[in-house]
C-alpha positions in Angstrom: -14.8 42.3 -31.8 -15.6 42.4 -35.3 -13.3 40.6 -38.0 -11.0 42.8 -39.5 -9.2 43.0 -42.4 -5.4 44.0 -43.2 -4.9 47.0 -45.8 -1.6 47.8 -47.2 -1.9 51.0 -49.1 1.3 52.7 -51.0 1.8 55.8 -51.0 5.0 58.9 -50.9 6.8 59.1 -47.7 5.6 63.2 -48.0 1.5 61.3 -48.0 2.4 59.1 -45.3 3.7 62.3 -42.8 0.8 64.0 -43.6 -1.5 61.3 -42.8 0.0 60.4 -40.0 0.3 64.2 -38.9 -3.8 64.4 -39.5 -4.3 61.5 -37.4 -2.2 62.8 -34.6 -4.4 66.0 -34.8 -7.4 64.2 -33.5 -5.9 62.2 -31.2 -6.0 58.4 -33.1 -4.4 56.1 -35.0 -3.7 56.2 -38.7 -6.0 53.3 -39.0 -8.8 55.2 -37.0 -8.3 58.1 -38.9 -8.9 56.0 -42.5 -11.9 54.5 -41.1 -13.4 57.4 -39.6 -13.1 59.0 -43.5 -14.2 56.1 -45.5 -17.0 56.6 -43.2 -18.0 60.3 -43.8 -17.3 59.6 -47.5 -20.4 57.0 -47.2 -22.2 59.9 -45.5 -21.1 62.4 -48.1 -22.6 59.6 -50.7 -26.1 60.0 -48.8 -26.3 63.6 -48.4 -27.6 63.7 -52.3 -30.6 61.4 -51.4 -30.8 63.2 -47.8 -31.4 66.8 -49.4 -33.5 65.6 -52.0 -35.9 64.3 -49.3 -35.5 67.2 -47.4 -36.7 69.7 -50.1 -39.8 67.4 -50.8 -40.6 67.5 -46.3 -39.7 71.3 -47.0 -42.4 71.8 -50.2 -44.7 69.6 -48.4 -45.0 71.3 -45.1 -47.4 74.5 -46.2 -49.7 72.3 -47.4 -49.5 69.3 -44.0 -49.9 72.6 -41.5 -52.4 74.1 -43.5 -54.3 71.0 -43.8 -53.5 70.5 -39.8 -54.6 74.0 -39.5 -58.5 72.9 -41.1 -58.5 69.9 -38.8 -57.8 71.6 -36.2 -60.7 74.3 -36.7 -63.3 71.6 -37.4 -62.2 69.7 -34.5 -62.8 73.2 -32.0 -66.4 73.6 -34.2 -67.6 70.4 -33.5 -66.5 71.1 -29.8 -68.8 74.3 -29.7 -71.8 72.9 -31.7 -71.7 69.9 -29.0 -71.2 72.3 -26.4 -74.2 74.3 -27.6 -76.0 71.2 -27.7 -75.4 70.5 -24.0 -76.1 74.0 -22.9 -79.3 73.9 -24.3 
């Protein structure tokens, strides 16, 4: 098991029912709960940098299938011309 750390975070006794009452909803502990949403909050950090890359694949991909698309159609003419070559 990894080393852990202990956290002692203040807060209103109102805060503290309603954290507990949210952790209770999914079925783990207060300290599960807090880790599970420091995590997403790292996610929620990446999903700038993940979008950006996503509209550059998205703006990108005309111009890969269309280039795929030529490739493709040279590859199938070379294909005939040495089929023709056979044949004859």
């Amino acid at each position: 098991m990894a080393a852990t750390a202990r956290l002692v975070v203040q807060m209103t006794p109102t805060e503290k029912r309603r954290l507990t009452a949210q952790a209770k909803r999914l079925g783990v502990s207060t300290s599960e709960f807090v880790r599970r949403r420091v995590a997403e909050d790292d996610l929620a950090e990446s999903r700038e940098e993940i979008e950006a890359l996503l509209a550059t694949l998205a703006d990108a991909a005309p111009r890969i299938l269309a280039s795929l698309d030529r490739s493709i159609a040279e590859a199938e003419a070379a294909i005939d011309e040495v089929r023709e070559r056979r044949s004859s």
